[in-house]
Structures are given as C-alpha cells and as structure tokens.
N, C-alpha and C positions, 0 to 999 in steps of 0.2 A: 710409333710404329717402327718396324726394324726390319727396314727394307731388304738389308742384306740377308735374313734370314729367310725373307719370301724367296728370293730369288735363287739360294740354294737349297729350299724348297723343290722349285720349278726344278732342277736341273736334280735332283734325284728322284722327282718321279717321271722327268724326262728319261734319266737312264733307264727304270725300273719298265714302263712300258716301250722304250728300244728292244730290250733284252728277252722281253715275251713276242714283242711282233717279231725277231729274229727266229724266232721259235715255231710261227704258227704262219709266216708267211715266205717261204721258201718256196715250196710246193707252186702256191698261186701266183707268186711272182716269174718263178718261170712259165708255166702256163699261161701268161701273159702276155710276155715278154715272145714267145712263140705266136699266140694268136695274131700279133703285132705285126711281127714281119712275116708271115705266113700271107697277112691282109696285104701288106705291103708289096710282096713278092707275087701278087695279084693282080695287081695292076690298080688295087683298092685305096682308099684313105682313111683317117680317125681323126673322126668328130668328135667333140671335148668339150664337154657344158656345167656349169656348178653354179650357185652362186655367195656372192659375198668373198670370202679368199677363198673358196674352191673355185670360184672363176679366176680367180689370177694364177691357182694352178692348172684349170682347165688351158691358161694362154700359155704358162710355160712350157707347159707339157709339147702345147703346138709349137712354139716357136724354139724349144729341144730337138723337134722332129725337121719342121721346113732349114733351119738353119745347119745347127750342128751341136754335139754335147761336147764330147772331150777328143774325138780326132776327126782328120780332114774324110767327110763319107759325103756319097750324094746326099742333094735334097731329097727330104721325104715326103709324101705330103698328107697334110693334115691342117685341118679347122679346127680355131675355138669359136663356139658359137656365142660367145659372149662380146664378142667387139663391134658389131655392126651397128650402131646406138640408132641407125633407122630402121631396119629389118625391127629389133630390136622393139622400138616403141611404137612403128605401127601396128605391128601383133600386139602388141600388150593393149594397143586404145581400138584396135578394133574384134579382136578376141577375146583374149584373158592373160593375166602374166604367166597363168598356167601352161599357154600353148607358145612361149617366143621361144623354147628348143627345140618343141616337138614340130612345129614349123616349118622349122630350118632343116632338120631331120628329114620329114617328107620330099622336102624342094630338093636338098641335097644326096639324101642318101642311099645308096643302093646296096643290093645284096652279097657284095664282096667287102664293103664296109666293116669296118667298128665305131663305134660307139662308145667311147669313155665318160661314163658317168660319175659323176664326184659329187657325192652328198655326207655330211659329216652325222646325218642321223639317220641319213637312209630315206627320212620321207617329204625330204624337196617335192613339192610338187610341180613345178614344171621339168623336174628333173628326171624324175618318175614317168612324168608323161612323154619326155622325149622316151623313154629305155621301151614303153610301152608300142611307140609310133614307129622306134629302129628292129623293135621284134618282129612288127607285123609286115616288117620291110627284106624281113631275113637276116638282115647284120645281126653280128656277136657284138656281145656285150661284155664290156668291164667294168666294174662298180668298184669304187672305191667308198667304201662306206666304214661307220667307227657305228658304238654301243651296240644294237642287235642286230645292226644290218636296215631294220624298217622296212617299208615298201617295197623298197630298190631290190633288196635282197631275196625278197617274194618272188618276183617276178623272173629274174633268172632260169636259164637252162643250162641245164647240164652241160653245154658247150660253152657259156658262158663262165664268167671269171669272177668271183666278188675276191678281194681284197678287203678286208675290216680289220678295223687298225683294231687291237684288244685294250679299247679304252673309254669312259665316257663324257672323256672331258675335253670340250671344242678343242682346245690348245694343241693338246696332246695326238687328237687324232688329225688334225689337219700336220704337225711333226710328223706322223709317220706316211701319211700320204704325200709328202714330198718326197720322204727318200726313197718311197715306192716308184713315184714317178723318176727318178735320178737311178734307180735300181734297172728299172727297164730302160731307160734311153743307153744305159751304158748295157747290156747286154744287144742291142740294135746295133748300137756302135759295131761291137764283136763281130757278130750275125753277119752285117751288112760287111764288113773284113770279109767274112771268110767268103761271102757268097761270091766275092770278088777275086776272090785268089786262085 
C-alpha cells in the first residue's frame, strides 16, 4: 500500500470540496452568522447537538461561544447538548436514544433560541427530532448537514439556515463543517466589536 499517495489523495480532494463549499456557502454563512448574534443580542442562547464527531463539533462550537475564539469578547452563551452523560442516558433508558436532544430542547429552549443542528447525512434521528421539538418551540434553526441535506433539510423554514458541505464523503463534510463553525465564531467576534464600540 502507498500510504503517501492516500494521504495526497485526502488533501486534493480536501482542496477540491474547500474550493466549491467557498462557492456555495458565503451567502448561508453569513445568514447565520447574523441569525447568531441577532439570538444573542436577545437575550437568547444556541443549543448545539450532533453525534459521534459532530458532537465534538456541537462542544466546540459551544465552548467557541461561552469562552472566546480569537479576541478578548464577552461570554456568550450557549449549550451543547451532548455533555450531560446523565441527562443523556436517562432519556436514552427511559425513552429512546431518539429523544436525548429533543429532550433537552423542550426543558431548555425557548423562543428567542437557536438551535444548531449538526448531522453529516442530514438524517440523525435524534437530531432530527431535536430540530423537529426546537420548531415547535419557535427557535430558528441551523443545520449543518453534507450529501442532500436528508431529513434535517426537510424540515427547515425559510427563516432557517442549512449549511451543506457539497460532498459525500463523512471526512470531507465534517472539514467543512468546522470551518463553518470557525467562519461564524469569527464574524461574532467582529459583530460582538462592533456592538461594543
């Protein structure tokens, strides 16, 4: 096998779907990136759920917002709803694993909320059922979703946001889902400047 050929493999069709999601996701990246601090500037918060490594972007995302990204701004605030491992496994053993977001969603969220949904095929289904649970709650939604969007994509309103990385391949779409998430905490950064100035 000739390892090194995989790996420059990876890293030109890393460049080749950068250079189309540059393309296709300006637009919804700002319109995100607004719906964010708009929720913010509300007195609101964003809930952040995924699983497998879209839960460890669902954390970063959070701990991007409560802490800081690249300059000294207030805390923000914001939950990932994947860290609670008892919240967590009580819903899962007395409900469904389907319902340990959407759960959390009801307990937590209100109608000045977002909602950041992170599914890499779109048809997470407890991730699904959170976006389903935060609709019927009024919050907006963000979806970050890869291949046709799925479920997730379905259910969206017009006031909502999908983000779909233009790719089908786990790898690639959870790359672009982080520099989306890193795209919007640095325009927050900005936002959260200027609001201050």
């Amino acid at each position: 096998m000739d390892i090194r050929s995989r790996f420059e493999d990876h890293f030109e069709a890393a460049e080749k779907v950068h250079r189309e999601a540059a393309r296709v996701l300006m637009q919804p990246l700002e319109r995100a990136s607004r719906a964010v601090f708009e929720c913010l500037a509300r007195g609101g918060k964003v809930l952040s759920c995924g699983n497998g490594g879209s839960a460890a972007d669902a954390q970063h995302f959070a701990a991007e917002l409560v802490n800081r990204f690249e300059v000294e701004r207030r805390g923000l605030a914001a939950i990932a709803l994947t860290t609670d491992t008892s919240v967590l496994t009580s819903v899962a053993n007395d409900y469904a694993y389907e319902r340990v977001f959407a759960r959390q969603v009801e307990a937590l969220g209100r109608p000045q909320d977002v909602l950041l949904a992170i599914s890499t095929s779109g048809d997470s289904p407890n991730v699904v059922a959170a976006a389903h649970t935060a609709r019927s709650l009024g919050m907006r939604l963000l979806a970050l979703t890869g291949r046709d969007g799925g479920a997730l994509a379905k259910c969206l309103q017009a006031t909502d946001v999908e983000l779909r990385a233009p790719s089908r391949h786990t790898p690639r779409i959870q790359e672009i889902h982080l520099l989306a998430i890193h795209c919007i905490c640095d325009a927050l950064d900005q936002l959260v400047l200027e609001e201050n100035q």
